[in-house]
PADREN-420449 format. One record per residue: residue in one letter; x, z, y of N, C-alpha, C in turn. Coordinates in steps of 0.05 Angstrom, whole numbers, plus 5000, padded with zeros to 4 digits. Layout:
BEGIN
AXZYXZYXZY/...
***
This chain:
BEGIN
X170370977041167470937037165871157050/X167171307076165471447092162671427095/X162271177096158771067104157771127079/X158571147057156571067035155471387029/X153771427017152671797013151271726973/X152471776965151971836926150972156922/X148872016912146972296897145772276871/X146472446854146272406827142772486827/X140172246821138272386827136472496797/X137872396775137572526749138272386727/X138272596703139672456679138172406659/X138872356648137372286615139372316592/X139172546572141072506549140072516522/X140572296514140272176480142072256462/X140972466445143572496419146872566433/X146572726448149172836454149173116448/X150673166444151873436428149573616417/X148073826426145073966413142173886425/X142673646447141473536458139373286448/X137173276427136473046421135172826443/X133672916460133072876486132073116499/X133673046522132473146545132973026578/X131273156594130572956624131873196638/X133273196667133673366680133773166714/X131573246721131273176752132373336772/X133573256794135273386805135273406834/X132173336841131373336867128973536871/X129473606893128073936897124073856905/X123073806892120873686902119073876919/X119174186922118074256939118174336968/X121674276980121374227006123674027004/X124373997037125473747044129474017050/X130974017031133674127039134373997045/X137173977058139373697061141073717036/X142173987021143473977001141673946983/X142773806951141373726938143774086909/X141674276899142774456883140374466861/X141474406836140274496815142274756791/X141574996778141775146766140775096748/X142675106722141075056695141275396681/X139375446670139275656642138075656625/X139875916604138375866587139575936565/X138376016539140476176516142476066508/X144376236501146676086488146475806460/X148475656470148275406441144875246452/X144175236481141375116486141574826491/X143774766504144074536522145074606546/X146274746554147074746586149774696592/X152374646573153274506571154074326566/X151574136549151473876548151173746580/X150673886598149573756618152273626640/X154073906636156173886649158573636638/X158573656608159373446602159373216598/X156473166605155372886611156172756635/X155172856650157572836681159672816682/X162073076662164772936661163972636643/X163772546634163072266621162672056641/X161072086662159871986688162171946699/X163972096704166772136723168871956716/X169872046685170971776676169971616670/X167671506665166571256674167771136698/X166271206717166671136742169371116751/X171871296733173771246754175270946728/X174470886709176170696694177370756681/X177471036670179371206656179071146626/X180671216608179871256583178071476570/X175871506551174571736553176071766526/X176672036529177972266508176472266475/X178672206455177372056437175472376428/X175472666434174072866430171272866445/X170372636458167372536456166272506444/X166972326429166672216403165072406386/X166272676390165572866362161872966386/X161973036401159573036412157572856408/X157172736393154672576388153272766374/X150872746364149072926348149472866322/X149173096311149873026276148372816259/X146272836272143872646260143672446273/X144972276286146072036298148171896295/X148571566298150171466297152371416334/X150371436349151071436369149871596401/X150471636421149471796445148871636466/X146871636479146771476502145571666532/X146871646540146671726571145171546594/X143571636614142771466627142471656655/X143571526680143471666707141571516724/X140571696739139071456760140371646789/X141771436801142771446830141971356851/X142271516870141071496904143471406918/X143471156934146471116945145070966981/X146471166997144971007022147370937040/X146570797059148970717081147470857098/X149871027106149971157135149071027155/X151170827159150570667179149170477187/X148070227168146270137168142270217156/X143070447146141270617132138670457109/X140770247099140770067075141170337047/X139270327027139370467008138370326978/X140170416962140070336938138670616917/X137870556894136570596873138170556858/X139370676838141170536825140770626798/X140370526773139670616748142170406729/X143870776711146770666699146270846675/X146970566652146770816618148870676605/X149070726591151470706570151270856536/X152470846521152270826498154770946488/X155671206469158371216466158271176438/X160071106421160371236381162971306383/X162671286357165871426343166871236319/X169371036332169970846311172170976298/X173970826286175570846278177970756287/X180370806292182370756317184170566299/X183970306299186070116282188470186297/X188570216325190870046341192970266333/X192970516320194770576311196070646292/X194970436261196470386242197370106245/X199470116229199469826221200169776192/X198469986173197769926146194569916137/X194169886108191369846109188870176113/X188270016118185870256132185370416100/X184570306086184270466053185570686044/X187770666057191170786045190771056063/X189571066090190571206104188971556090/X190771766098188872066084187972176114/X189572156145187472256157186671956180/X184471936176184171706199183871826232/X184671666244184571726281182271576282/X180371736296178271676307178671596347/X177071436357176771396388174471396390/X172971386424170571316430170971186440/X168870966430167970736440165970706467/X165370526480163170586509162470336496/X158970306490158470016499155870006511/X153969786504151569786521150769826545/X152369836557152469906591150569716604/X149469766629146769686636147369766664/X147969686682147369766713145969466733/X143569736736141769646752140869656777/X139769586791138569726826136269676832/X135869756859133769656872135069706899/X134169556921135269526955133769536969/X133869706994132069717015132569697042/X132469587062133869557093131569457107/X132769537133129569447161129769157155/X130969047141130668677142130068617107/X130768747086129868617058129568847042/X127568767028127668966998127968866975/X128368936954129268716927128268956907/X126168786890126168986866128669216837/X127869306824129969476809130169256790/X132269186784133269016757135868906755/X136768886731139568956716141468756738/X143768786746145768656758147268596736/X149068836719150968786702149168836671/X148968686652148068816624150068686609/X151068876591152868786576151768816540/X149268846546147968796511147768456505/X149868366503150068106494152268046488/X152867816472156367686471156967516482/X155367446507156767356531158467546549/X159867476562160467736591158767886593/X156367906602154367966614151867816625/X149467886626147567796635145267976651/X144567876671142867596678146067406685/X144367156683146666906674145866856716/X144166906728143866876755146167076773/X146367296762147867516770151067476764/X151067396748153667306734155266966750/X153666756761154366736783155366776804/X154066986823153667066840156567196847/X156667356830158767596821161567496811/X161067266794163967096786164366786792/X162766736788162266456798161766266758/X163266016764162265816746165965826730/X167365926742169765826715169765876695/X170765736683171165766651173965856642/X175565946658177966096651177466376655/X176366486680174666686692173166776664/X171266606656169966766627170966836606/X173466686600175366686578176666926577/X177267036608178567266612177667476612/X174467526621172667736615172067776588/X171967586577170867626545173267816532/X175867706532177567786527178268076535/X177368196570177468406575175068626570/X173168496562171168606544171268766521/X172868566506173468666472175268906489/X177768826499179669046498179169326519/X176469266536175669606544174069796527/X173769626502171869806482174469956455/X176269706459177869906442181070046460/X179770036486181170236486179870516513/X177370526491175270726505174770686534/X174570486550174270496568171270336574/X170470316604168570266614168169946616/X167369746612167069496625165869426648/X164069546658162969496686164669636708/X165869856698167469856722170469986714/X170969656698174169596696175669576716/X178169546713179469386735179969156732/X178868976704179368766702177068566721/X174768806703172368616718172268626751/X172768856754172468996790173968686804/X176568746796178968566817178068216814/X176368196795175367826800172667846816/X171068036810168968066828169668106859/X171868316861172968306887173467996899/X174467806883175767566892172867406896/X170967416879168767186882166067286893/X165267556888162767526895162067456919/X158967256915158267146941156867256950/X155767516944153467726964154968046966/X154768156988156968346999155068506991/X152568516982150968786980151968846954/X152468696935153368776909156268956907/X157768756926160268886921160369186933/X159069196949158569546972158269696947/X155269676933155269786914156669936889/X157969726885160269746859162269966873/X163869926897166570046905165470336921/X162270376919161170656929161770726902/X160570666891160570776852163070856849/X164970666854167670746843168171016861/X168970946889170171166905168471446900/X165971366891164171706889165471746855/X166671616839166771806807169971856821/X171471726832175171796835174872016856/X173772006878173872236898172272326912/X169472366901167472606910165572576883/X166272596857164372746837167172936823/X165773176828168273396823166973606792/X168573566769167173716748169173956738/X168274246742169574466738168374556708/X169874556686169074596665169474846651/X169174926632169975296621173175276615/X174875096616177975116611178275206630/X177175166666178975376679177675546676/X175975696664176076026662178876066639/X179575986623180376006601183276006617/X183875766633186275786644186776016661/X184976036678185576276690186176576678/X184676576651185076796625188776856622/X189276506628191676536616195376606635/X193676616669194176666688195876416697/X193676166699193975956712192375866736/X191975846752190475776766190175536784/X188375366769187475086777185075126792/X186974986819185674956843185074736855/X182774626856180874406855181174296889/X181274116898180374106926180973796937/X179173846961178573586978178773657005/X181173617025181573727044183373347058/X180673497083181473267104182073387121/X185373187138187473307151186473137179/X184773127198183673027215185672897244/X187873107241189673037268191572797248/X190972757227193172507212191072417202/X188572387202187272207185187472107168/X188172387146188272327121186772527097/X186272417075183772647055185572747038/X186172887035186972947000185472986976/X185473016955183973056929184673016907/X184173226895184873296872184873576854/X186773596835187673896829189773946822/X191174156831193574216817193274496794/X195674496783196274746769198374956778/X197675126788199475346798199575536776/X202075626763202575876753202576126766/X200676356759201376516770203276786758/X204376806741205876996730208476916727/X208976586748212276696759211876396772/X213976326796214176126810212975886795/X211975786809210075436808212475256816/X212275106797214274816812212374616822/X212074496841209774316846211574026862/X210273856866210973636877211773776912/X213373616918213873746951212073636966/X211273376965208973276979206273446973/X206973576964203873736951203774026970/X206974096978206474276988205274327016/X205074297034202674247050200674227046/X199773987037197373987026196174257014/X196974446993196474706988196474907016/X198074897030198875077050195975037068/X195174767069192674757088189974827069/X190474697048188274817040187775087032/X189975257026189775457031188375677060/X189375597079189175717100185875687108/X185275367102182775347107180675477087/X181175627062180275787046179376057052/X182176097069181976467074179676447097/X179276207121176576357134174576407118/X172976247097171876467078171576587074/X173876647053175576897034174677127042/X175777147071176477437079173877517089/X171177367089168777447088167077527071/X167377327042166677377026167477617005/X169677627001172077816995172878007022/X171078267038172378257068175878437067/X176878237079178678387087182378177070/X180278017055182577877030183577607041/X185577517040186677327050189277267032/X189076997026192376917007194076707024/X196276767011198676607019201076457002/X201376227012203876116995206076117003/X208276326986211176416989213376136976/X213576077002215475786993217375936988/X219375926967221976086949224075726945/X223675626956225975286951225375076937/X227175096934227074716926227974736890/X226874526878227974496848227574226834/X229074046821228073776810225773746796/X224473656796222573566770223673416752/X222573446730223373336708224372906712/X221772896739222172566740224072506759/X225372776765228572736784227572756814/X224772826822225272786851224973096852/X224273186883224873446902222073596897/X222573796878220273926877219974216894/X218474356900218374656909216974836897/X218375066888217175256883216675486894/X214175586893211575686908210475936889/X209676096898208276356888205976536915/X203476426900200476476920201276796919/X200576926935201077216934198577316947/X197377546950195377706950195777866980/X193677816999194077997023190578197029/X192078467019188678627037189978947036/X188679017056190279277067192579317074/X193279087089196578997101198379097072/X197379047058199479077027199778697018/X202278597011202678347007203478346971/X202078286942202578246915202277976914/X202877916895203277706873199977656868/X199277426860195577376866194977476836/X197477456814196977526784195377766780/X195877946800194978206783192478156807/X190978046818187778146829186378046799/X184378066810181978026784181477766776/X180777696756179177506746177977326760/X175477506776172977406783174477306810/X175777406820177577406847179777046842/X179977116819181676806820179876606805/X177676656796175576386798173976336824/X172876516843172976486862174176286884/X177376346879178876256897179775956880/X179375886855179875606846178575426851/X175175456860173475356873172075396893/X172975516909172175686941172875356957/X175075206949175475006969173874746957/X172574676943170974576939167674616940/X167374906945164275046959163874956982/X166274977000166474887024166074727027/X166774437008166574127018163674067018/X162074276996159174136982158274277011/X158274507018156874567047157774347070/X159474337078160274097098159573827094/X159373757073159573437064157773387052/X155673157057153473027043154472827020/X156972697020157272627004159172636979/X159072946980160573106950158973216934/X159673226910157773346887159473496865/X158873686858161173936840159574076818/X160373956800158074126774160974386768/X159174556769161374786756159774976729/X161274966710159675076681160575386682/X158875516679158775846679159275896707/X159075786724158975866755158976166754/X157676406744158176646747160076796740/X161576606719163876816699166176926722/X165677186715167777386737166677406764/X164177336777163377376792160777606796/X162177766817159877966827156077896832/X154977996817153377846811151177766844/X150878036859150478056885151177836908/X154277776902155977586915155077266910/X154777276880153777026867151076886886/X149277136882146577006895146376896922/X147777126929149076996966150276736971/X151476736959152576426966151176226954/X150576226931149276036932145875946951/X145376196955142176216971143776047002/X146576116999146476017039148075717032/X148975627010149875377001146875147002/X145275306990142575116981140775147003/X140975377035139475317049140275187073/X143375127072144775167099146674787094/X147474827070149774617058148574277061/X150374117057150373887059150373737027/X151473817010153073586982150473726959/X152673636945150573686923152473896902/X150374126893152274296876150874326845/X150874296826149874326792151774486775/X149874696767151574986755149874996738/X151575146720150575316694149975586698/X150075766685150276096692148076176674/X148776526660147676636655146876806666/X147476896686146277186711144277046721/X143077246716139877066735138677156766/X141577316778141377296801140777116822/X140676966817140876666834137476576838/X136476626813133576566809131476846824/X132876946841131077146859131677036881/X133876926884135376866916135176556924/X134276316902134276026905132275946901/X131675706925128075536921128275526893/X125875546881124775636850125375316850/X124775076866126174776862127774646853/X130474976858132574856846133674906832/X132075096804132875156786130675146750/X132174986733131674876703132175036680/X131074936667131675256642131475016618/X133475066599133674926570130675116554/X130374926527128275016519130075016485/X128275156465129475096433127874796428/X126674686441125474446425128374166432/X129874146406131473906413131473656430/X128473626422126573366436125473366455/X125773596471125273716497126973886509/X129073846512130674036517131074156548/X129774006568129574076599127474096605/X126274386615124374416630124374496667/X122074526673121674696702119574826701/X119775026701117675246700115375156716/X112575256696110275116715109275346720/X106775386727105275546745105575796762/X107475676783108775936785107275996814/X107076176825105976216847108276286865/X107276316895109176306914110776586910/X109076806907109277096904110977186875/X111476976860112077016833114877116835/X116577246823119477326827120977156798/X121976926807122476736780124376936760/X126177106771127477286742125377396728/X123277486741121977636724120777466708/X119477256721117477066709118276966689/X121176976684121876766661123276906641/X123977226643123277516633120377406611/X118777496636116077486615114577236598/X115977026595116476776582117276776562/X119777026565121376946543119677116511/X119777336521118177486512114477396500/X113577326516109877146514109976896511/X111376666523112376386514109976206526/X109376286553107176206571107275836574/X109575786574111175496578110075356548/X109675146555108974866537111474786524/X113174896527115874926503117675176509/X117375306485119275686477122375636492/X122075776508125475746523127675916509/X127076076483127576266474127376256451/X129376246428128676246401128976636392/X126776796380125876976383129177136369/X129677376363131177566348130377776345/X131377916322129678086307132278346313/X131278516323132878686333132878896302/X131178996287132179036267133878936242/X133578706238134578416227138178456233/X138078486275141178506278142478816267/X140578926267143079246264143079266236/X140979116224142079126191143478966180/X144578816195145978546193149878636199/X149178806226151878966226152379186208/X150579316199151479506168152579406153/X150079156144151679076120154578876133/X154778836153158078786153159678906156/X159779186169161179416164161679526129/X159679496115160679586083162579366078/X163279106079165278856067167179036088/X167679126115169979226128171179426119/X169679596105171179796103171180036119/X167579956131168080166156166280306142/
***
């Protein structure tokens, strides 16, 4: 799906995790970039990781996956259920035909029958799942030959298949075994957390019948953009990396074989990796194509993979094991002992790359600064968001970035639940946004407090009196 280009152009979240609503637009409205970068901040426990995980939500959506019944617990306490809503930009390269595309959904938290088989009454701990329903995907179309207004293709708020009953034609046709089988694959993508608009039940009959190709383009951009170019880096790999693992994310096209790779693996680094053997190359190039970077950004640093043989995998085929090792000052270590900030860097260095090269990749990464130099931080992203192609959405608490990035492309959470996304208004050209939003926090100039206040005497009498219960 080379031709197709997916751009996430903003969200909407309902009752998800500390989020009662909030809007987050994600298009730079004061100049024209080619990359599309938004930065979120903002105090701890605000919402700025609700944002990232909405998107992972988006991902398994899109790819058909099951969503992890620990969604579920993310709804808001004061709700029965969460609803999400994206509006997407999808164009053809090549015919330079573009879609509008507006997709929401609905999650709860049932109760998981399918794995007792006594009475529900009896049971002392129940298994909970999430459920997906209400799904709603809609468009609008535009080409040098037709335009078509925005309205629903697939709605599944009904106990039919779906409706419009015109669309549902179109898309499946008139059988009555065909409906018998959707209905049926209906009930069973809800209990078993999955998506219904983009099943594989529903996908592979639509593949077989639909009678208008603009629909189907649509659908299999959707798909191919949540399976292999919406990329979500979440706080487990900091954590993994804590634990001296290092998951390494990437999308590397092999051009003389015309072929992509994608994905992530897990490399150990505090003693040989066993990895798939087919994998090994794949690492070896993406590696190499890392270090021209690397050794700029990092000057002088460059890594390598020490192929050490061959070993089974557990599923009996030919695995290899591998150990990344560390090269600067013609000294060759083990990658375990560099830094932190040095191996989050390098877990997503090959995916920085793709969002600069490629218009049609997108990479939310949560705490984007953790272990990063904060100097280094601003830099790259200032030449990602003036220079790059894809699309990149970060979190971060260093507010380096907000001296060095169009003030465009960066949002700040607020304490009002019901407002939880803002963009700083009156800002002048001359304004220095760290400072500006410094003196915000402090004066609360903004039409909603980005800042819930603390009482600096409040905290040091707060640590006394917990030092007398210690014993200190």
């Amino acid at each position: 799906m080379k031709k197709m280009v997916v751009r996430i152009e903003s969200l909407e979240i309902i009752n998800f995790k500390n989020v009662k609503h909030g809007i987050l637009e994600f298009t730079n409205n004061r100049k024209a970039f080619k990359s599309s970068v938004l930065g979120l901040y903002g105090q701890n426990g605000s919402g700025k990781t609700a944002l990232i995980d909405a998107l992972s939500l988006l991902k398994l959506v899109l790819s058909g996956k099951s969503v992890p019944a620990y969604f579920a617990d993310y709804i808001n306490v004061d709700a029965s259920f969460a609803t999400l809503k994206f509006n997407l930009r999808v164009k053809n390269k090549e015919t330079l035909g573009e879609y509008i595309v507006n997709y929401e959904f609905s999650i709860r938290k049932d109760i998981d029958e399918t794995t007792q088989n006594i009475n529900q009454e009896d049971l002392v701990d129940e298994k909970y799942k999430s459920t997906i329903f209400d799904e709603v995907l809609s468009y609008s179309f535009a080409d040098e030959n037709s335009k078509t207004k925005m309205g629903p293709i697939v709605d599944t708020r009904t106990d039919e298949v779906f409706v419009p009953d015109s669309k549902y034609k179109i898309l499946i046709g008139t059988s009555q075994k065909k409906k018998t089988e959707l209905l049926t694959a209906k009930k069973l993508t809800m209990s078993t957390s999955r998506t219904f608009i983009f099943s594989w039940e529903l996908l592979n009959i639509i593949r077989q019948n639909c009678k208008e190709q603009r629909h189907l383009d649509l659908f299999e951009a959707l798909i191919w953009f949540g399976n292999y170019e919406l990329f979500i880096i979440n706080t487990t790999n900091s954590g993994l990396i804590s634990m001296n693992a290092l998951p390494l994310a990437f999308r590397y096209e092999d051009r003389e074989k015309r072929k992509t790779s994608f994905g992530s693996l897990m490399i150990e680094l505090n003693k040989p990796s066993l990895i798939p053997q087919e994998a090994l190359e794949v690492v070896k190039n993406v590696i190499a194509n890392m270090n021209v970077v690397l050794t700029q950004i990092i000057p002088g640093l460059t890594i390598s993979v020490k192929d050490l043989g061959t070993e089974l995998l557990k599923n009996g085929k030919v695995g290899s094991k591998i150990q990344l090792m560390s090269h600067k000052n013609s000294k060759e270590i083990p990658l375990q002992y560099e830094s932190e900030g040095i191996k989050k860097i390098i877990s997503i260095l090959q995916l920085l790359i793709v969002v600069y090269n490629n218009d049609s990749i997108t990479v939310a990464v949560d705490e984007l600064d953790s272990g990063v130099f904060e100097y280094l931080l601003g830099e790259l992203l200032r030449i990602i968001s003036e220079k790059g192609k894809g699309q990149l959405i970060f979190t971060s608490h260093n507010l380096r970035p907000l001296e060095t990035l169009d003030k465009g492309f960066i949002a700040f959470t607020t304490t009002n639940k019901e407002n939880r996304y803002i963009r700083m208004s009156n800002i002048k050209t001359n304004n220095n946004l760290r400072d500006f939003y410094y003196r915000d926090i402090v004066l609360g100039e903004q039409d909603e407090p980005v800042y819930e206040p603390t009482n600096n005497y409040e905290i040091a009498f707060a640590f006394r009196e917990a030092g007398e219960y210690s014993g200190s």
